[in-house]
N, C-alpha and C positions, 0 to 999 in steps of 0.2 A: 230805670229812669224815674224822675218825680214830675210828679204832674201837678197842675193846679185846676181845679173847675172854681169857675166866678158866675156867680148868678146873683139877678136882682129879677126879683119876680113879680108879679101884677100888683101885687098890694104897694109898690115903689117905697118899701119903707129903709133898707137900708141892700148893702151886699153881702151876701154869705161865700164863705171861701174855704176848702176843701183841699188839702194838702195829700195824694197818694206816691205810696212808692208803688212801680210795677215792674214786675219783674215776669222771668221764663224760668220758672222750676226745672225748666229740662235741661237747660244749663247754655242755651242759644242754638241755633241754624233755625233754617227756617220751616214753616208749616205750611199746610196749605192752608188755603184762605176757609176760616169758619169754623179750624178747630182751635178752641181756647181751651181746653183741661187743663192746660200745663203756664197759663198765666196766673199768678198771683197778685193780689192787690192788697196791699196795707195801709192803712190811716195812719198819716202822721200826725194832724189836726187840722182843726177846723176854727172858722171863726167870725161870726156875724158884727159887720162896721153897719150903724145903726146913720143916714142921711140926716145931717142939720134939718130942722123944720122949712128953712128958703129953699134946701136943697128939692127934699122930696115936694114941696108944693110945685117947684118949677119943673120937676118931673112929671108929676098930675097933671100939669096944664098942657104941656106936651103932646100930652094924649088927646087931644083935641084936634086932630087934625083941620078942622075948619077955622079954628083959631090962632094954631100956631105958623108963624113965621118961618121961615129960615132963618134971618137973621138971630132969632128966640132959639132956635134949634141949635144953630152955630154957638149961641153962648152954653147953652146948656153941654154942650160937646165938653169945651175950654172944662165952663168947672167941674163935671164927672171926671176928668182927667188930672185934674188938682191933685 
């Protein structure tokens, strides 16, 4: 299976993004719960998208909870999904 991890972390400056293959070395059935030896993980790539300067300011302000809106929230929703 390929996986993707997305992360945008405190600094709100852009998204980093992580491509793995995983796989069962042991060729499938199942395990019991907690033994991983026989999972494998591969990088396919990776690749940091850096936020427009409107974007991450409006990210930063965000963080404000005393100052941000929902309606501010809702917009901000819309364009991180752009």
């Amino acid at each position: 299976m390929i996986v993707a991890g997305v992360m945008s972390g405190t600094s709100a400056d852009g998204i980093n993004v992580a491509l793995l293959r995983v796989s069962d070395r042991a060729g499938g059935g199942a395990r019991p719960r907690g033994i991983h030896q026989s999972i494998s993980f591969q990088l396919i790539g990776h690749a940091q998208y850096l936020y427009p300067k409107r974007v991450r300011s409006a990210v930063l302000a965000s963080m404000n909870a005393a100052r941000a809106s929902d309606a501010d929230l809702a917009r901000l929703n819309f364009l991180l999904g752009e």
